[in-house]
BAGU-741956 format. One record per residue (C-alpha): x, y, z negated; residue number from 0. Coordinates in Angstrom, 1 decimal. Each point is the difference from the previous one (the first is absolute). Layout:
REC     px     py     pz   k
REC      X      Y      Z NUM
...
REM end
This chain:
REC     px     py     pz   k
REC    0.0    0.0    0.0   0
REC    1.7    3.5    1.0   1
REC    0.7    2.5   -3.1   2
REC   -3.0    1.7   -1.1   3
REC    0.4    4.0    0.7   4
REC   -1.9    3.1    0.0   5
REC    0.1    1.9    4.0   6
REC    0.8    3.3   -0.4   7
REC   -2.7    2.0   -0.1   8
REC    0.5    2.9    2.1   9
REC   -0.4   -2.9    3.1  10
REC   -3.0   -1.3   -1.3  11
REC   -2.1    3.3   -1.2  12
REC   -1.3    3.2    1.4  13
REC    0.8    3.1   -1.0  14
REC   -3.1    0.4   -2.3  15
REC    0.5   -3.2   -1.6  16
REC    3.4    1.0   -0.9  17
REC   -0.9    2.7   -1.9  18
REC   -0.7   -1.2   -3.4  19
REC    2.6   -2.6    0.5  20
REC    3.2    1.2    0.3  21
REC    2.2   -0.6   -3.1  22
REC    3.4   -0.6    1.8  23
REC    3.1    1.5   -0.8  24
REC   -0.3    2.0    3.3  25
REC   -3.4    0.5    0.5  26
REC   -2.1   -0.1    3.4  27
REC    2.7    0.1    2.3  28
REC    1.2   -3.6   -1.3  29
REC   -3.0   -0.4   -1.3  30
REC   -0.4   -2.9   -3.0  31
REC    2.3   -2.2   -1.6  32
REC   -0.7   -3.8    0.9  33
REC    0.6    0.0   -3.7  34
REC    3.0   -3.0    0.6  35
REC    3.7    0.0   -1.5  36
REC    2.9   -2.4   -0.3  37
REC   -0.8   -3.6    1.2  38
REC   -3.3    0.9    1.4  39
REC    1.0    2.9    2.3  40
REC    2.9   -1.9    1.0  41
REC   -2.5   -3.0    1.5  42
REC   -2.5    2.8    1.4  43
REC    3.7    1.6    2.0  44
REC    0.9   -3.9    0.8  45
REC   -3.5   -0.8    1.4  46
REC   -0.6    3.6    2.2  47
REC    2.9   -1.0    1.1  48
REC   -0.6   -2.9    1.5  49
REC   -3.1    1.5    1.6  50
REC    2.0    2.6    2.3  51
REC   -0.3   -0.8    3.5  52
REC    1.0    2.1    2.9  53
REC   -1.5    3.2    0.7  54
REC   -1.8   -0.9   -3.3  55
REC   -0.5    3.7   -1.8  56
REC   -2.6   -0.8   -2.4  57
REC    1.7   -2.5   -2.0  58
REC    3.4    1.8   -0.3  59
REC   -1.9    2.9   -1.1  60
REC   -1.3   -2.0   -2.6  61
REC    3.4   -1.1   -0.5  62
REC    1.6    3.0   -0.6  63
REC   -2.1    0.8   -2.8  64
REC    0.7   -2.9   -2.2  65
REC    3.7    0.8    1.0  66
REC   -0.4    3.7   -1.4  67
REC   -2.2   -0.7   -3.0  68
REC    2.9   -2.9   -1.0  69
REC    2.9    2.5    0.8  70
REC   -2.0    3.0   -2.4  71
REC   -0.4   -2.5   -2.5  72
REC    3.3   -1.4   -0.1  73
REC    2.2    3.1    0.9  74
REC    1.5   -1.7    2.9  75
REC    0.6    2.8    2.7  76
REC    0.5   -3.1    2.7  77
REC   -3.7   -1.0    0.3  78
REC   -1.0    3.6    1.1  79
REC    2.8   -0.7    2.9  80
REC   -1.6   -3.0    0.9  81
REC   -3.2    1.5   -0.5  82
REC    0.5    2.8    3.0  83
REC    1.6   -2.7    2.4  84
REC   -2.9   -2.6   -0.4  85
REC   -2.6    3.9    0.3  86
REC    2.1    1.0    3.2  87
REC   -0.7   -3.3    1.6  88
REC   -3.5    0.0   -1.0  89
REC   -0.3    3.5    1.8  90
REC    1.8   -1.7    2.9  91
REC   -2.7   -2.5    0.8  92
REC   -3.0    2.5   -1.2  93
REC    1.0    4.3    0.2  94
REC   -2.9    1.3   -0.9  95
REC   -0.5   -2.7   -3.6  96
REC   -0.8    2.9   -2.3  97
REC    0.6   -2.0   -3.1  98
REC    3.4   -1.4    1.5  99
REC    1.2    3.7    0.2 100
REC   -1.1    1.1   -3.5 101
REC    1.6   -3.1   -1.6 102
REC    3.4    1.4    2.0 103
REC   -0.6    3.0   -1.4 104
REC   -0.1   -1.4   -3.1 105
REC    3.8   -1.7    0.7 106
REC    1.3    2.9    1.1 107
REC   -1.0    1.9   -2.8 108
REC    1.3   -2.3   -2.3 109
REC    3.3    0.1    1.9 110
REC   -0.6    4.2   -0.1 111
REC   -0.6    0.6    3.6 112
REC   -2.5    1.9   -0.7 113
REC   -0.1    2.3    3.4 114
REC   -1.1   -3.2    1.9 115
REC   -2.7   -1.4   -2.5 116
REC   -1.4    3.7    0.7 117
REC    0.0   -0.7    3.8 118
REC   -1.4   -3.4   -0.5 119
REC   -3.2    1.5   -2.0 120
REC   -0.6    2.7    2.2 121
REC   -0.4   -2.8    2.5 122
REC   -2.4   -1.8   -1.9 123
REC   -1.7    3.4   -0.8 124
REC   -0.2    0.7    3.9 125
REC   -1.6   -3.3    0.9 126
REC   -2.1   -0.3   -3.8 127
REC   -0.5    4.2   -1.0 128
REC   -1.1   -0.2   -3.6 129
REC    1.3   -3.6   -0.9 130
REC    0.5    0.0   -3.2 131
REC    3.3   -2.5    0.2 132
REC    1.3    2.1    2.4 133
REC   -0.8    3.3   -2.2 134
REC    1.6   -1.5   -3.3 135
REC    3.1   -1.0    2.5 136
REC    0.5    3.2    1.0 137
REC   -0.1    1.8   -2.8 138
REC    2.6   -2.3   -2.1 139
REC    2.6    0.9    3.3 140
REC   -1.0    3.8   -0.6 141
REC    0.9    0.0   -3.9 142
REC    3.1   -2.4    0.2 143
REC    1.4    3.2    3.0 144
REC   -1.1    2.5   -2.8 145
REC   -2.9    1.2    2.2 146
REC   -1.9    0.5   -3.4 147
REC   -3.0    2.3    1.3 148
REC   -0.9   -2.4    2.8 149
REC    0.7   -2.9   -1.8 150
REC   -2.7    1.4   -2.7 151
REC   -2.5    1.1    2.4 152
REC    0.3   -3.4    1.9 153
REC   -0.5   -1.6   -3.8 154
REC   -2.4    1.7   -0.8 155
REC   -2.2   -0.4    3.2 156
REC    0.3   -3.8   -0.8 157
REC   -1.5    0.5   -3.7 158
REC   -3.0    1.8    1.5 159
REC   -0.3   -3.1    2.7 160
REC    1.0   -3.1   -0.9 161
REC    0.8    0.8   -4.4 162
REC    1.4   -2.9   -1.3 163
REC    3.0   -1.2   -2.4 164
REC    2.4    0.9    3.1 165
REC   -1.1    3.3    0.7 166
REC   -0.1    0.7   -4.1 167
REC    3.8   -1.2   -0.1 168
REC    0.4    2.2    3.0 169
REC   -1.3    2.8   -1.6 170
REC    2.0   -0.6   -3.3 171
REC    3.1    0.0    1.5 172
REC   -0.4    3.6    0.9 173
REC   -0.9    1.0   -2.8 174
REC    3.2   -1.5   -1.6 175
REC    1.9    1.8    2.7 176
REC   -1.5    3.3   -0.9 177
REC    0.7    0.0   -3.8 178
REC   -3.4   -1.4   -1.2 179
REC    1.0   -3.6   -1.1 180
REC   -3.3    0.2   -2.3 181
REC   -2.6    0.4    2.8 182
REC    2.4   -3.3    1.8 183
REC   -0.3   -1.8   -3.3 184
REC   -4.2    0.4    0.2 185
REC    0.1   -1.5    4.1 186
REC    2.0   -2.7   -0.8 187
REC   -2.1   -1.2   -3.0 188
REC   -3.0    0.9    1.6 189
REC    1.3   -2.4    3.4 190
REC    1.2   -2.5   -2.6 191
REC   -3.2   -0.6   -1.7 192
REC   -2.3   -0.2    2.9 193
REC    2.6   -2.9    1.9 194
REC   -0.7   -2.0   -3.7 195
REC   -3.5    0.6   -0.1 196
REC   -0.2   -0.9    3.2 197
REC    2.0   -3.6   -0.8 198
REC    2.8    1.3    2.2 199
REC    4.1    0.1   -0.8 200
REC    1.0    3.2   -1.9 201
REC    3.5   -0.4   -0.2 202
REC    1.0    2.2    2.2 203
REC   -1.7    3.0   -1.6 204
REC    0.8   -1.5   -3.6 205
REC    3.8    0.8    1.3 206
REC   -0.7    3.3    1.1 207
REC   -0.9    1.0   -3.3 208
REC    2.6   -1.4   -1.6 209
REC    2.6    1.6    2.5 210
REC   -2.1    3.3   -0.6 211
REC   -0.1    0.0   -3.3 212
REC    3.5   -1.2   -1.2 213
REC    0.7    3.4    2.2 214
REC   -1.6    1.6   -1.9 215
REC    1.4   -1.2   -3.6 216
REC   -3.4   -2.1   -0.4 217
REC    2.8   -3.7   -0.7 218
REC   -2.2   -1.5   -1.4 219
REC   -3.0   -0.1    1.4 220
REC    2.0   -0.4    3.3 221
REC    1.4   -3.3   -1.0 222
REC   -3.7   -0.8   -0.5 223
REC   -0.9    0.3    3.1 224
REC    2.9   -1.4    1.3 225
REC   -1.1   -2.9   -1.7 226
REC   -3.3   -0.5    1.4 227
REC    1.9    0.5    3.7 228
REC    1.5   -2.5   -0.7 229
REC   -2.1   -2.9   -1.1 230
REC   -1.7    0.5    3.3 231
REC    2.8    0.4    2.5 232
REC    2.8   -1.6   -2.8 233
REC    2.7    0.3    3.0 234
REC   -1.1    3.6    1.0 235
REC    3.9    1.2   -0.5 236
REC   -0.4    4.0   -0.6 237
REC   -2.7   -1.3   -2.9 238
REC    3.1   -2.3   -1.6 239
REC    2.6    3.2    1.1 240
REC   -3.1    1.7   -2.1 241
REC   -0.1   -1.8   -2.9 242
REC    3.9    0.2   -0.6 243
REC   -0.4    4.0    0.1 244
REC   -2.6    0.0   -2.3 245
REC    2.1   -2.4   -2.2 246
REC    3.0    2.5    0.3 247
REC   -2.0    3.1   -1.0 248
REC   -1.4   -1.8   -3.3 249
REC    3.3   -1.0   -1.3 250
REC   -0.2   -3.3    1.0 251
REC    2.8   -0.5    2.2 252
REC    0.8   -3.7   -1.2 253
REC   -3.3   -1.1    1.9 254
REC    1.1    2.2    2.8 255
REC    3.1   -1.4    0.7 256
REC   -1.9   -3.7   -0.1 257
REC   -2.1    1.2    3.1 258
REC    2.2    1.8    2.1 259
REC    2.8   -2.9   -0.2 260
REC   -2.8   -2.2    0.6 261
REC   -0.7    1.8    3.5 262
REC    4.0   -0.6    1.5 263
REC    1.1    2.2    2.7 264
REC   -3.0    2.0    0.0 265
REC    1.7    3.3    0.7 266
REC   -2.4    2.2   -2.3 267
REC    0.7   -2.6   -2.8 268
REC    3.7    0.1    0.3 269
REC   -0.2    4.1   -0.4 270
REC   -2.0   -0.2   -3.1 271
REC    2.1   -2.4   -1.3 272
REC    3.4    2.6    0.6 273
REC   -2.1    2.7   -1.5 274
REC   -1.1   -2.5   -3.2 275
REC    4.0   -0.9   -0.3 276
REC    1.1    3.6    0.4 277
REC   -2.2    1.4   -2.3 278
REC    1.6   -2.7   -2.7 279
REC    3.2    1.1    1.1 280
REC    0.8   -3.4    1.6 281
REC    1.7    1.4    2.4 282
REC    1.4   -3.0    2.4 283
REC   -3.2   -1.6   -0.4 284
REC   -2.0    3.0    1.4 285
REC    3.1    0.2    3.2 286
REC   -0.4   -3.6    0.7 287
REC   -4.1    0.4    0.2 288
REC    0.8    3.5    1.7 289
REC    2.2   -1.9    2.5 290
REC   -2.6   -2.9    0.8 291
REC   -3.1    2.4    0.0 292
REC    2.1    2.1    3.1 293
REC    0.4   -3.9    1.7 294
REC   -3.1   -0.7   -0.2 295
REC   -1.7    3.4    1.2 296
REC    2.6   -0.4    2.9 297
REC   -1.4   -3.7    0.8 298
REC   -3.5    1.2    0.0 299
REC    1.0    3.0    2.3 300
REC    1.7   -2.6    2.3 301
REC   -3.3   -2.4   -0.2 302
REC   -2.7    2.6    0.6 303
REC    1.7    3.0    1.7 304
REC    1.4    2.4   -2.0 305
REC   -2.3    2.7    0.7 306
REC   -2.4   -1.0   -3.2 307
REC    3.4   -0.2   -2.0 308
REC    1.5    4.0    0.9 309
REC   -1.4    1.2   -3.1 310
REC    0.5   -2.8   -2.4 311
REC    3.4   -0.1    1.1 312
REC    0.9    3.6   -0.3 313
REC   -1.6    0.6   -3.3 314
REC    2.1   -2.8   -1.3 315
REC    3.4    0.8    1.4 316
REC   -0.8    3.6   -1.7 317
REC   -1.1   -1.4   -3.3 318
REC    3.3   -2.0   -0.7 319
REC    2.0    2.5    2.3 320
REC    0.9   -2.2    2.6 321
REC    1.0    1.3    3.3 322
REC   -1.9    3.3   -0.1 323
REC    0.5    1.4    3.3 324
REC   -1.6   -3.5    1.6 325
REC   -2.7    0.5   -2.9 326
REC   -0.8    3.4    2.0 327
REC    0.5   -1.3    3.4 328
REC   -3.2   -3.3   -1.0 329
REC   -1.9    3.0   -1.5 330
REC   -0.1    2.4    2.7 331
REC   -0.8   -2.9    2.3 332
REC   -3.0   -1.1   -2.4 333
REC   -1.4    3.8    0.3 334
REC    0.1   -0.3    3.3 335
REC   -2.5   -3.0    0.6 336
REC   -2.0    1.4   -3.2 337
REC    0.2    3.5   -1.4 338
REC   -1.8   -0.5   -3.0 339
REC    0.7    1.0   -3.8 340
REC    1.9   -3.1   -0.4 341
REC    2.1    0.6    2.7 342
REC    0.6    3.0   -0.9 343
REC    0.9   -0.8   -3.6 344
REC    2.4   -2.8    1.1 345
REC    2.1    2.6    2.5 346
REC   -0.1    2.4   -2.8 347
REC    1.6   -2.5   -2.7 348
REC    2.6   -0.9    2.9 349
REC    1.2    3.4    1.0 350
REC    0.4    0.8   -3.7 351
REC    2.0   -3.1   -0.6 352
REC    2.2    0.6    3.2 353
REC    0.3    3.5   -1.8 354
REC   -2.4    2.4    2.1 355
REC   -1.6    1.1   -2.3 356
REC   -2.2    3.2    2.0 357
REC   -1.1   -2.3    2.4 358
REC   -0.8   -2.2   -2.6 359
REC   -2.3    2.4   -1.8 360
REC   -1.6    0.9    3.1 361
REC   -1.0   -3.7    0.8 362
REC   -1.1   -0.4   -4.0 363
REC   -2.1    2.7    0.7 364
REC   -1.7   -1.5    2.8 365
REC   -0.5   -3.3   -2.3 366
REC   -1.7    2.1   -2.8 367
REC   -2.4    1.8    2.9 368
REC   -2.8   -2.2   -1.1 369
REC    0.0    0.3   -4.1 370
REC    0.5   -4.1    0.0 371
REC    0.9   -0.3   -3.6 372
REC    2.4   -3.2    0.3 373
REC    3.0   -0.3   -2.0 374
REC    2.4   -0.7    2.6 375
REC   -1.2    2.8    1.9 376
REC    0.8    2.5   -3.1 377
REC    3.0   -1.5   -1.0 378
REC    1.6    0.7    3.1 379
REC   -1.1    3.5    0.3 380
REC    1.3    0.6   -3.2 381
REC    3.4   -1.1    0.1 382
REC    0.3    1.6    3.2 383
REC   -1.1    3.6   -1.5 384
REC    2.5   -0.9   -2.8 385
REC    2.8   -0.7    2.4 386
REC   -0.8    3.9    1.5 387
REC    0.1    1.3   -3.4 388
REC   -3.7    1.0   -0.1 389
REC   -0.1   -0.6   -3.8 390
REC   -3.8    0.6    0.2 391
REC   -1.1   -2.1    2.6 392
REC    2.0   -3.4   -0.7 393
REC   -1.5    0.1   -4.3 394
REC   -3.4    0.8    2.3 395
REC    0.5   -3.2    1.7 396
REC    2.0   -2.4   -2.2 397
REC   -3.2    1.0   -2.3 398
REC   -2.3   -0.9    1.6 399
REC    1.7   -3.3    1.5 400
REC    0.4   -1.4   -3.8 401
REC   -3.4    1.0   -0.6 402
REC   -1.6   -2.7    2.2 403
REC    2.1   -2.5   -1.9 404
REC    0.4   -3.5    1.4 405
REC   -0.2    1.3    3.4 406
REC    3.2   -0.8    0.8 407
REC    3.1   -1.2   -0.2 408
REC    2.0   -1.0   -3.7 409
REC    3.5    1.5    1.7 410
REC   -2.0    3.3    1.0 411
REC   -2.4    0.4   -2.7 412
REC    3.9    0.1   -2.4 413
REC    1.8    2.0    3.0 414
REC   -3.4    2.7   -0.3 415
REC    0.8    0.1   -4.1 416
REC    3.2    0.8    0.1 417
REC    0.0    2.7    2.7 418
REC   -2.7    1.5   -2.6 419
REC    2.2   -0.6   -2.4 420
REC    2.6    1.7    1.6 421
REC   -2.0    2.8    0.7 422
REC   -1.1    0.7   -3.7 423
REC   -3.3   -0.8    0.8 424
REC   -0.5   -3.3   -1.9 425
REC    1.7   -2.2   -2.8 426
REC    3.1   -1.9    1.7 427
REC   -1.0   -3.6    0.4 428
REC    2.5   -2.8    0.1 429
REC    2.0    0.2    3.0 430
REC    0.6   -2.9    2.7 431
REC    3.4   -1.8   -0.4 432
REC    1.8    1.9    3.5 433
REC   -0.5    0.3    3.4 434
REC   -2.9   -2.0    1.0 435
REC    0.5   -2.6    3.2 436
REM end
């Protein structure tokens, strides 16, 4: 008997009937989750696989959506690569398959090429004006090129016509974006509760909130949601990445540790874990883990293209002051394919660690345009308006990044203390053991 699966349901339902069904990590443009991990999605892959004939375009569509749901869940930037070759054949045999060009949208975004998945819904939008899929598509490309107007309007559009848990996530993320994490907080709960009332999977919007709110100091109730993510998607990897934050922030570094060993080369593991051994002032602990975290972000890049790894890269090199003037080089390339705060923020934090610190400010600026209160974001600013001398400014900032707490990093939240410190405005704390790898 073949493996029991769920079809994905943006091939099986209209428009309308998606509407009050869409409780998928991306919303309407990949519609819903078949609600399958580890062993299970692996025989669903195997089977579709077996199914693809020549010139067949409906089968590796559906394909290609097993092979992106398994690659979000897992981390693994190689199934999104396999993903757009299996979506580019399916196009081959059928052009005109709109669901075959919003799932390649939905690669390509994942692997940042963000200009095409544009393209790619304003041909579905051409063919299908109004589509909903196609509308929620579009508007995901406009925010991730830091189009935020458009990319509001288009969300906001979908609300009024198809309102659902996607366009409620939508709609929060913007409101993060703009400084206004509380009015974010409401959406996601709001999208959360009506997926479990309606007997669908949450976990997707139970880790929103917990990323949201451990921005925003909240630990722990962010490690509860993270929780709940995970007992319904227990191999979703940014929930585990998650829960180790949320450990971190609380004090509870012991448990931490036990998690992000547990996840191996995982590059995002292998920072926190130099960050964790720095702050302790193990030293050649936190360079070895800084030293395998660079490998493995450079494997990923060399698996998927490193276009979705410019600004991960960069922002690490200029953390532990590696190579700064290739830092800058991956961070102006990133702005290029994507202007948006991020961007921004990581080509500011370069140019200050290569030592330009004007054009640094300038670029911070551009970050802060929005009011986003994140951590990172702050942080930056602030050490860069210290580095100009503007007193003022850098306690402003440095302020206001400790303020939010556990939203982010161990290394930085001690590096942010004793600037202050330095600067008279706040009680020396205990300072890391030297230069930090």
């Amino acid at each position: 008997m073949p493996p029991r699966f769920l079809l994905p349901v943006a091939l099986l339902l209209s428009a309308a009937q998606m509407q009050t069904a869409l409780c998928h990590p991306s919303g309407l443009h990949a519609a819903e989750s078949t609600g399958q991990g580890g062993e299970a999605a692996g025989r669903a892959i195997a089977l579709f696989e077996s199914r693809v004939r020549e010139g067949d375009f409906l089968n590796r569509t559906i394909l290609a959506q097993l092979l992106i749901e398994r690659a979000r869940r897992t981390g693994d930037p190689r199934g999104f690569a396999r993903a757009e070759a299996v979506l580019r054949a399916a196009l081959e045999a059928r052009p005109d398959h709109a669901p075959a060009k919003l799932q390649l949208c939905a690669a390509l975004a994942a692997r940042h090429a963000f200009a095409e998945c544009l393209a790619l819904a304003d041909e579905v939008l051409a063919e299908h004006p109004g589509d909903p899929a196609a509308r929620a598509a579009r508007g995901d490309a406009l925010l991730e090129l830091g189009r935020y107007d458009e990319a509001e309007a288009e969300f906001i559009a979908l609300a009024e016509r198809a309102p659902s848990p996607a366009a409620d996530a939508r709609l929060g993320r913007i409101a993060e974006l703009r400084g206004d994490p509380e009015r974010a907080i409401v959406l996601l709960e709001r999208a959360a509760a009506h997926c479990a009332e309606a007997g669908r999977d949450a976990s997707w919007f139970e880790f929103r909130l917990g990323d949201l709110r451990l921005k925003q100091g909240e630990a722990a109730a962010a490690e509860q949601h993270f929780t709940l993510a995970l007992r319904s998607a227990p191999d979703h990897r940014p929930s585990i990445l998650g829960a180790a934050r949320a450990h971190v922030a609380l004090g509870q570094t012991r448990a931490a540790r036990t998690i992000l060993e547990g996840l191996g080369s995982d590059p995002a593991a292998l920072a926190a874990l130099a960050d964790i051994h720095a702050a302790s002032g193990d030293l050649p602990a936190a360079q070895q883990a800084a030293d395998r975290a660079l490998e493995a972000m450079e494997e990923d890049a060399a698996h998927a293209g490193d276009a979705a790894h410019l600004r991960e890269l960069a922002l690490f090199l200029a953390d532990h002051d590696r190579e700064p003037a290739r830092a800058v080089a991956l961070a102006r390339r990133d702005l290029e394919q994507r202007s948006d705060v991020f961007a921004w923020d990581a080509l500011a934090w370069s140019l200050h660690k290569a030592g330009d610190h004007q054009d640094a400010a300038a670029a911070s600026a551009e970050a802060l345009r929005l009011g986003t209160r994140d951590a990172r974001l702050l942080f930056h600013a602030g050490m860069i308006r210290n580095a100009l001398g503007d007193r003022e400014a850098a306690i402003r900032h440095l302020t206001a990044a400790l303020e939010l707490k556990s939203g982010f990093s161990l290394r930085q939240s001690a590096i942010a203390r004793q600037t202050l410190a330095d600067l008279g405005a706040a009680p020396e704390r205990p300072r890391l053991g030297s230069r930090i790898p």
